[in-house]
C-alpha angles and dihedrals in degrees: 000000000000127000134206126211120190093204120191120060111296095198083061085071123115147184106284133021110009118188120202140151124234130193143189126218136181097246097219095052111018099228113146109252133193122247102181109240110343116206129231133205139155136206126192107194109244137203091237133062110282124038121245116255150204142184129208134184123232120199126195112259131226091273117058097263112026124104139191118216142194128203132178115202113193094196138028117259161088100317125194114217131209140192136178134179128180114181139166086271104025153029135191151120133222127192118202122187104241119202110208116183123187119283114253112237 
């Protein structure tokens, strides 16, 4: 079983261009483990139909699983994250709640 940590303060996150580091670990042991290329996406609830959405890019960092990721939020609010990897040796998702507040000028 793989795990997923979103590491940094995630109140700390605004409109715009957000920067983070992710990593996977093997549950049992806690040694960081590589999952290929993970995808991101985010979705704010909205009063309307459809969800607002965003994409990010993780890319793998300069230790076997840790990743640094990008992620651009149009609007301030309580975000949902998600992740999922799927690699030769393991496969997973992991949602975290993301606070943005509005960027200061």
């Amino acid at each position: 079983m793989t795990s997923c940590t979103l590491l940094g303060e995630a109140a700390e996150w605004t409109t715009g261009e957000n920067t983070f580091v992710m990593e996977f670990d093997s549950a049992p042991h806690k040694r960081l483990v590589d999952v290929g290329t993970p995808t991101l996406t985010a979705t704010l609830p909205s009063t309307g139909n459809r969800p607002l959405a965003a994409s990010g890019r993780l890319a793998r960092g300069n230790v076997p699983g840790r990743y640094s990721g990008t992620i651009t939020l149009p609007r301030a609010g309580e975000w949902s994250l998600t992740v999922m990897w799927n690699s030769a040796t393991t496969k997973g998702s992991a949602t975290f709640p993301v606070s943005a507040k509005p960027r200061s000028q």
